[in-house]
C-alpha positions as CSV (number, residue, x, y, z in Angstrom):
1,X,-29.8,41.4,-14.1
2,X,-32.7,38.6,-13.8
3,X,-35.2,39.3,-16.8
4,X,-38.6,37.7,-17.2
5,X,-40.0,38.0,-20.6
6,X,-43.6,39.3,-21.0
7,X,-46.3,38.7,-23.7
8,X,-48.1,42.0,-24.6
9,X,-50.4,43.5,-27.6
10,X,-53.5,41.8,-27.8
11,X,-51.7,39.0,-25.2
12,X,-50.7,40.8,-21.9
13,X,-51.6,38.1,-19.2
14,X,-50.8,41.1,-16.6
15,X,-54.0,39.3,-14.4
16,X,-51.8,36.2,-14.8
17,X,-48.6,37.7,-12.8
18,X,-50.2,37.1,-8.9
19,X,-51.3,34.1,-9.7
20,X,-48.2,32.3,-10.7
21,X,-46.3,30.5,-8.1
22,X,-43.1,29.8,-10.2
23,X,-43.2,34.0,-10.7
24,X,-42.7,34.4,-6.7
25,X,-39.7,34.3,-6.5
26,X,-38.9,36.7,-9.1
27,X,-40.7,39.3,-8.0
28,X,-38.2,42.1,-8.2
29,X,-36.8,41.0,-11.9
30,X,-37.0,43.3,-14.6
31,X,-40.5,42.5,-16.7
32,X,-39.3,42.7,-20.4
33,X,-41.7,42.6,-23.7
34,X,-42.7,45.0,-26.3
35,X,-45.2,46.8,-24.5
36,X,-47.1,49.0,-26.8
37,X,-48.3,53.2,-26.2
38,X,-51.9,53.2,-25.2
39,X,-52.5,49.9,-25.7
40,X,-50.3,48.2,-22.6
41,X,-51.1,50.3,-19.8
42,X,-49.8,48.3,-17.0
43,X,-47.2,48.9,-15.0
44,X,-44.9,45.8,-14.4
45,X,-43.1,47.2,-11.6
46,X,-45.8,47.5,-10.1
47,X,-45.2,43.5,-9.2
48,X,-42.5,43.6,-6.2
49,X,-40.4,46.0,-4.5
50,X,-37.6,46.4,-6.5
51,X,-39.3,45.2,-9.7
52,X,-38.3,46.9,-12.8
53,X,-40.1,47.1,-16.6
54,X,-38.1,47.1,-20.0
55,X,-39.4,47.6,-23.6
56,X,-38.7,49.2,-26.5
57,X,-41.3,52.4,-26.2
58,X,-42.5,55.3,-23.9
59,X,-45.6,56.1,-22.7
60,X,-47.3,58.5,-20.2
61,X,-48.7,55.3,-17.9
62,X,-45.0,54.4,-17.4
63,X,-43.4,58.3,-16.6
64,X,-44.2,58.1,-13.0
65,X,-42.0,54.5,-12.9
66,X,-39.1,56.0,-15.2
67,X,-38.7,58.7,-12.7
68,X,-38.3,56.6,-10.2
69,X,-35.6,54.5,-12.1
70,X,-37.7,51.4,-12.6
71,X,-38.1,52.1,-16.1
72,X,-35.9,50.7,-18.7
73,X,-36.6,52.3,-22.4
74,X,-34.8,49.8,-24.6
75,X,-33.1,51.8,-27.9
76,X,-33.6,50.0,-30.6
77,X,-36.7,49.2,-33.3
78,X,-39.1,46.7,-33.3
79,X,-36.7,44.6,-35.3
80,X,-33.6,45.0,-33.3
81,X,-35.9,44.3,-29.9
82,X,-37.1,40.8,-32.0
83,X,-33.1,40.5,-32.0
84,X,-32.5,40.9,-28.5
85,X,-35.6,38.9,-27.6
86,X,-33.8,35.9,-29.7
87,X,-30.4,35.9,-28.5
88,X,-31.3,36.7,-24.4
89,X,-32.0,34.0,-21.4
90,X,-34.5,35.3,-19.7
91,X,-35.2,33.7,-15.9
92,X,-38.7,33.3,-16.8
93,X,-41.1,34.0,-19.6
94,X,-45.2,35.0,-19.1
95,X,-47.5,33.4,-22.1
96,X,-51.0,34.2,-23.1
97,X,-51.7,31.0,-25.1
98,X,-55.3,29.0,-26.3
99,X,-56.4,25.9,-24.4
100,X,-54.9,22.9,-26.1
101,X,-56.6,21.3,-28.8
102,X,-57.3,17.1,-28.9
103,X,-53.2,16.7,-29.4
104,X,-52.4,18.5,-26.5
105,X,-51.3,21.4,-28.6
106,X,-51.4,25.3,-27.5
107,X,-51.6,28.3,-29.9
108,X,-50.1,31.9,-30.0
109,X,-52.9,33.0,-31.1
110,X,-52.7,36.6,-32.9
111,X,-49.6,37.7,-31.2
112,X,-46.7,36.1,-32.3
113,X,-44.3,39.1,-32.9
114,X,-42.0,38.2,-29.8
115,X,-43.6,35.7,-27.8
116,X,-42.6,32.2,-30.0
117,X,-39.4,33.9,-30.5
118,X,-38.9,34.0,-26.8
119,X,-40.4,31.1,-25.6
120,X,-36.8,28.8,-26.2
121,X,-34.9,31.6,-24.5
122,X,-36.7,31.1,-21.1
123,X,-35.3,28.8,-18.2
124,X,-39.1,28.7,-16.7
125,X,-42.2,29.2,-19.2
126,X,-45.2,29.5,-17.7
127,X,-48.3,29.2,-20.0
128,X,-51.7,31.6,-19.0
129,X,-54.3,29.5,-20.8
130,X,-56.6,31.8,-22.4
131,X,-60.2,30.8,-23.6
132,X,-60.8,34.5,-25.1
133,X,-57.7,33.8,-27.5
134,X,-58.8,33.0,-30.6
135,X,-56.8,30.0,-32.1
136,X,-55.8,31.5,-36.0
137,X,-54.8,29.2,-39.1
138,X,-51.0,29.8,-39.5
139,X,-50.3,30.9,-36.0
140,X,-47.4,28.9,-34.0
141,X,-47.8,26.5,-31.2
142,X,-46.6,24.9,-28.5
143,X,-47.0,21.7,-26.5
144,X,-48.8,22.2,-23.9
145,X,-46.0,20.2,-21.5
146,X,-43.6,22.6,-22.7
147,X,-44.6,25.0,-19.7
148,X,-43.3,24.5,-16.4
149,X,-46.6,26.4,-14.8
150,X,-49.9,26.8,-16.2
151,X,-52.6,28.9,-14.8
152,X,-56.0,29.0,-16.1
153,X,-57.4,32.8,-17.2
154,X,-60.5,33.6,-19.0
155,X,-60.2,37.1,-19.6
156,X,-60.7,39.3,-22.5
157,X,-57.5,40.3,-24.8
158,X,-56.9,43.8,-24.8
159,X,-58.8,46.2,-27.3
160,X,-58.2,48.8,-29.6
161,X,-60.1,51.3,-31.1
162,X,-59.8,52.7,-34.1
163,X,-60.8,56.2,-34.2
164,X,-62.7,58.4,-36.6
165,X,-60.7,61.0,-38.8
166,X,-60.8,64.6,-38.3
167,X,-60.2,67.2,-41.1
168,X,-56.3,67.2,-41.4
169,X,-56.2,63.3,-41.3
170,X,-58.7,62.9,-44.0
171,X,-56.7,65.7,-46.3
172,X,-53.5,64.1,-45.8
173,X,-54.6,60.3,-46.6
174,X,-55.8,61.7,-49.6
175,X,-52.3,63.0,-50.5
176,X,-51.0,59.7,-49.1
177,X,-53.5,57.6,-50.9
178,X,-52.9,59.2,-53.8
179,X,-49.6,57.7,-54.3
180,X,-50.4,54.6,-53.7
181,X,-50.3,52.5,-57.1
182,X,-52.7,49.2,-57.8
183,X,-50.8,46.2,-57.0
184,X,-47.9,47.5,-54.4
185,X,-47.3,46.1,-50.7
186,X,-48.2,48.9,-48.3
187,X,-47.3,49.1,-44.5
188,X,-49.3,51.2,-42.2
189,X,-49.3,51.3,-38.3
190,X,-51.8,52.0,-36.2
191,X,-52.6,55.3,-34.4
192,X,-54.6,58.8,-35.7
193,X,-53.3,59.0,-39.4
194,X,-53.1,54.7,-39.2
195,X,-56.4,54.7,-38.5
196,X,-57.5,57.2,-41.4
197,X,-55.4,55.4,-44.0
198,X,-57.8,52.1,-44.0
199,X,-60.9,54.0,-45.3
200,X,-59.4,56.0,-48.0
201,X,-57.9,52.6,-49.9
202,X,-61.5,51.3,-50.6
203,X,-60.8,52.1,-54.6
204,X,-57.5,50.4,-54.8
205,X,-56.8,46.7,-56.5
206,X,-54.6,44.6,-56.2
207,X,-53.1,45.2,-52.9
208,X,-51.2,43.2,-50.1
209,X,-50.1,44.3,-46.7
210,X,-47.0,44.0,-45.0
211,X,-47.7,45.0,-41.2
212,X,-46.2,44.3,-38.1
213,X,-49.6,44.8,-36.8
214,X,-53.7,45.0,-38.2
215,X,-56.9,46.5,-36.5
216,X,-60.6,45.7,-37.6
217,X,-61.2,48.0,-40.6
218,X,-58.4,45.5,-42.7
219,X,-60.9,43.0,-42.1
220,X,-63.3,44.8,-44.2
221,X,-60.6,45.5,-47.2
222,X,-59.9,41.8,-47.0
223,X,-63.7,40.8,-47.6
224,X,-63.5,44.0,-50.0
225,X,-60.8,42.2,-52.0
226,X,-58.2,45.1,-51.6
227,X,-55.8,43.2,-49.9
228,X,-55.2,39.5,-51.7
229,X,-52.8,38.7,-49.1
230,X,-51.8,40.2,-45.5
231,X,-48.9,39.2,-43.7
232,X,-48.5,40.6,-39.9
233,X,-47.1,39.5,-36.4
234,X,-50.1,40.6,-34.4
235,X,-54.2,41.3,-34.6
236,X,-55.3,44.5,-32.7
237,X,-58.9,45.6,-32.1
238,X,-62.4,44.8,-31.2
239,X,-63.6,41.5,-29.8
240,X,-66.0,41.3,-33.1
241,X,-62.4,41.6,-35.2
242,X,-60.8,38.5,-32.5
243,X,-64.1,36.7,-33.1
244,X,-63.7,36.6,-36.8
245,X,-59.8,36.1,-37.4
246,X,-59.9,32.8,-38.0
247,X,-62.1,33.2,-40.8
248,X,-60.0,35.9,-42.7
249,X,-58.8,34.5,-46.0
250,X,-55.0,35.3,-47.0
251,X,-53.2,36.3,-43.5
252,X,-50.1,35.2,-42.8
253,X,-48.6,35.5,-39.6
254,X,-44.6,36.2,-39.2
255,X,-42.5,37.3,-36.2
256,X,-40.9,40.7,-36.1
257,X,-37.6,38.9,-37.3
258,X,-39.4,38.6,-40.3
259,X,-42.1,41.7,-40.6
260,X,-39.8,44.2,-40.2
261,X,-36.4,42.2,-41.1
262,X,-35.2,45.7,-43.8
263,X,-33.5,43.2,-45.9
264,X,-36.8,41.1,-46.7
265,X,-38.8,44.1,-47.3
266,X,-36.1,45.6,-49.9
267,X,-36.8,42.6,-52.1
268,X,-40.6,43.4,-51.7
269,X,-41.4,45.5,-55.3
270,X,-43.0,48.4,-54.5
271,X,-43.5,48.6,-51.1
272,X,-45.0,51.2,-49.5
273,X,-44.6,52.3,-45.8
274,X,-46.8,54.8,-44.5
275,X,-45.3,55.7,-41.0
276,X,-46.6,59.0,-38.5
277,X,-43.8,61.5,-36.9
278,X,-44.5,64.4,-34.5
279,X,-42.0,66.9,-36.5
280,X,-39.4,66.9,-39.0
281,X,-37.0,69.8,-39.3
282,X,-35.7,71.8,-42.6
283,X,-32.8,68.8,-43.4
284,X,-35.3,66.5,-43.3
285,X,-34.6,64.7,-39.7
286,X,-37.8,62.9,-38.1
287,X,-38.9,63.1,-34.5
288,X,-41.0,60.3,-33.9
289,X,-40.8,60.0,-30.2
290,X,-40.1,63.1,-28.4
291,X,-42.7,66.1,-27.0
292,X,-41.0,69.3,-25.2
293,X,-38.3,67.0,-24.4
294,X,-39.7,63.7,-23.0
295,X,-40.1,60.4,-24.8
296,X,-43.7,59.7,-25.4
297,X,-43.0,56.7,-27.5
298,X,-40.5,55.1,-29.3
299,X,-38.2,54.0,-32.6
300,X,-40.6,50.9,-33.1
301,X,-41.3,49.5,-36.7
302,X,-41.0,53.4,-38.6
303,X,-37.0,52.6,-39.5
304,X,-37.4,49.2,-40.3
305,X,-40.3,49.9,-42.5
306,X,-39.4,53.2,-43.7
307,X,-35.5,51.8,-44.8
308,X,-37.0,48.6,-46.3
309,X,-39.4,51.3,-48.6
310,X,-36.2,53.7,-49.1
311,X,-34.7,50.2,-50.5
312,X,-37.4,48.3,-52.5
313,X,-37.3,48.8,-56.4
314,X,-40.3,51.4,-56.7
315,X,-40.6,51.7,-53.0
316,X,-42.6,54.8,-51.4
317,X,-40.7,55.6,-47.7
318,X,-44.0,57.9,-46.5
319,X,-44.0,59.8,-43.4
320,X,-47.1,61.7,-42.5
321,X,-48.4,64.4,-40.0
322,X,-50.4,67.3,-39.6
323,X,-48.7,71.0,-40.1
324,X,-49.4,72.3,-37.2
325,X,-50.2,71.3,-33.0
326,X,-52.1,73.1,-30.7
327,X,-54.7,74.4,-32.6
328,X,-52.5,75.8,-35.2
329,X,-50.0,77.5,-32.6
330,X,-47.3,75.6,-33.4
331,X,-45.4,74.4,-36.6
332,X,-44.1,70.7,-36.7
333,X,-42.2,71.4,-39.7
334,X,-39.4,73.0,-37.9
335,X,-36.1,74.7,-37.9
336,X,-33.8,72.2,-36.8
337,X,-34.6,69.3,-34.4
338,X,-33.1,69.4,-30.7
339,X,-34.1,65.7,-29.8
340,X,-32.1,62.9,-31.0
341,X,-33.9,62.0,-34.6
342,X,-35.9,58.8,-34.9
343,X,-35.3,59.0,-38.4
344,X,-32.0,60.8,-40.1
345,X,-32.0,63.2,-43.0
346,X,-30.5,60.6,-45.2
347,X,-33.2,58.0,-44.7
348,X,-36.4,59.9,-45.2
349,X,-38.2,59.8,-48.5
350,X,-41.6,61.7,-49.0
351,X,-43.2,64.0,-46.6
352,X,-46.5,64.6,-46.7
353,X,-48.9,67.0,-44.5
354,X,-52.5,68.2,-45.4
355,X,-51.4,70.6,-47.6
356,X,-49.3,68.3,-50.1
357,X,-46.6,66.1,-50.5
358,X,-43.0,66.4,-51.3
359,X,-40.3,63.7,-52.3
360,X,-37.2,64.7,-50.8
361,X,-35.4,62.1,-51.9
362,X,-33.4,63.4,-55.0
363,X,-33.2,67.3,-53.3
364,X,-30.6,68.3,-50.7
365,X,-29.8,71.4,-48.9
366,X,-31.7,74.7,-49.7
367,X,-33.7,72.7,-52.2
368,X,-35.3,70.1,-49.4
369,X,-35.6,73.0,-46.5
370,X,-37.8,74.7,-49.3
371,X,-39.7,72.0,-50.4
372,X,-40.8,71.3,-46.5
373,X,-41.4,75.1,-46.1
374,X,-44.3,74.6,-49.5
375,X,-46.3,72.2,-47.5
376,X,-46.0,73.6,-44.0
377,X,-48.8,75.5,-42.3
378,X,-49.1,78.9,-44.3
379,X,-48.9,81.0,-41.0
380,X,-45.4,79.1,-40.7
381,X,-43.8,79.6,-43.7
382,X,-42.2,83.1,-43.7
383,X,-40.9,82.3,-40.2
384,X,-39.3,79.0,-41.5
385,X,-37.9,80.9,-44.5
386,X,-36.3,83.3,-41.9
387,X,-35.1,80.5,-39.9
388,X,-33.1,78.7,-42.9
389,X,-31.8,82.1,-44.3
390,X,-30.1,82.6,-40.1
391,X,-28.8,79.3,-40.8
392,X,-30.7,77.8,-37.5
């Protein structure tokens, strides 16, 4: 099957794709990259008749193209996709890079989770040459005559906004935050509970961050002094955050072979991932990617991050969600899962909701089921007790 690999994040040069002559021919490939849930909306097969798109997640903007079998969810994390992206040969690969500087000399700019890894395994590289990307300290490059093709885009990187924090999120970061110790290496992603997390750390010293990916208010925490160091594989967020990247004393920029690599972050001391699920049932399984059946999203970074915590001396493997969906209708501590788990009951650590958290780590069996049951929604509880006692 002819693949083409695909920057994406803040660097999807989906404009780019019509213009490219050396892409013609390729039309009805399978587009490839790690195209991220409300953030990469396009739909790369979209491109040609038979065209195909491949990545590691789910979203709602690609349903209509998985029905239709021209949708390829890839199972694996966001480390084992960095994997696959370094040992495939792709036909072609699609790069969002700066303008080169005085030594003919390109940057990745703040998305380098895949797309340096990539860039060798391509027979045709075709660089979109991106005035909007902002050229960061640290970020890997390129010769500008190692691309084949280069097409010439000004357009603005793709956004994200980080949203304010309703009730439940603020209750549970402050369950969350209050575990957090001065000094360790926390991981957060982004989304609801992601966003909420960044606020509540204002009081904490002596931090770093260990992130496959960073939005605007960790811009703030690094002027703050929370964060001494940050070390991430893509930037995220408003043009203002783009704008002043380069400026931001202490990041580091890795790929995912390295951000979410579980070995390297089990030697981190203390590190501390703070990962979001949709449900987790009475043995302690974790849904992180399935609603009434249908993949929404996918594995991404939570096992890598969540096993390199489970690992590290002093580590804190967090996940975090509200009790209850649909205004309170429905419990997402449940039963027993009926999806495949994102996360299995022997990898999860501590569990926390807006009504407390709970280390399930040294409890098995009726012990952890009631533990859960303590901090899921009160209305909840005497049916989950019920539900453990039938043995469902």
């Amino acid at each position: 099957m002819t693949r083409v690999f695909v920057s994406a994040s803040a660097a999807e040069p989906f404009a780019a794709a019509p213009l490219s002559r050396r892409l013609e021919p390729l039309l009805s490939a399978t587009f490839e990259g790690g195209f991220i849930p409300g953030v990469n909306r396009f739909d790369w097969s979209t491109l040609g008749p038979d065209a195909r798109m491949a990545g590691p997640f789910m979203s709602p903007a690609w349903r209509s193209s998985e029905a239709a079998g021209r949708f390829e969810r890839l199972p694996t994390t966001y480390h084992g996709f960095a994997r696959r992206v370094a040992a495939a040969r792709y036909a072609a690969g699609l790069f969002m890079v700066t303008p080169p500087d005085a030594d003919g000399v390109c940057s990745f700019g703040p998305t380098i989770d895949f797309p340096p890894t990539a860039l060798e395994r391509c027979a045709i590289r075709i660089g979109v040459i991106n005035p909007s990307l902002p050229r960061l300290p640290g970020s890997p490059t390129a010769p500008v005559g190692v691309f084949d093709e280069l097409i010439e885009l000004d357009t603005p990187l793709v956004e994200y906004a980080v949203r304010a924090p309703g009730t439940v999120e603020t209750l549970i970061i402050e369950h969350v935050v209050a575990l957090i110790p001065n000094g360790a290496t926390l991981q957060a992603g982004i989304g609801r509970l992601g966003d909420a997390l960044w606020a509540g750390l204002a009081g904490k010293e002596g931090l770093s961050l260990q992130s496959g990916m960073i939005c605007d208010p960790v811009a703030a925490l690094i002027r703050q002094g929370v964060f001494a160091q940050v070390t991430t594989g893509s930037l995220l967020g408003s043009r203002a955050f783009y704008a002043e990247a380069a400026d931001l004393p202490g990041v580091v920029l890795a790929p995912a072979l390295e951000t979410h690599d579980v070995a390297r972050l089990a030697m981190i001391p203390t590190f501390v991932a703070v990962n979001s699920a949709i449900e987790v049932d009475l043995l302690g399984q974790v849904n992180a990617e399935w609603v009434d059946g249908e993949a929404i999203s996918g594995p991404g970074g939570l096992p890598d991050f969540i096993g390199g915590a489970r690992r590290s001396p002093g580590g804190l493997p967090i996940i975090a969600l509200g009790s209850t969906a649909k205004g309170g209708a429905i419990s997402r501590i449940i039963p027993r899962l009926d999806v495949p788990p994102t996360l299995p009951a022997a990898e999860v650590g501590i569990v926390v909701t807006e009504h407390g958290a709970v280390d399930l780590r040294a409890l098995q069996g009726e012990a952890r089921a009631m533990a859960l049951i303590e901090i899921a929604a009160p209305d909840h509880r005497a049916a989950l007790r019920q539900a453990w006692r039938r043995g469902v």
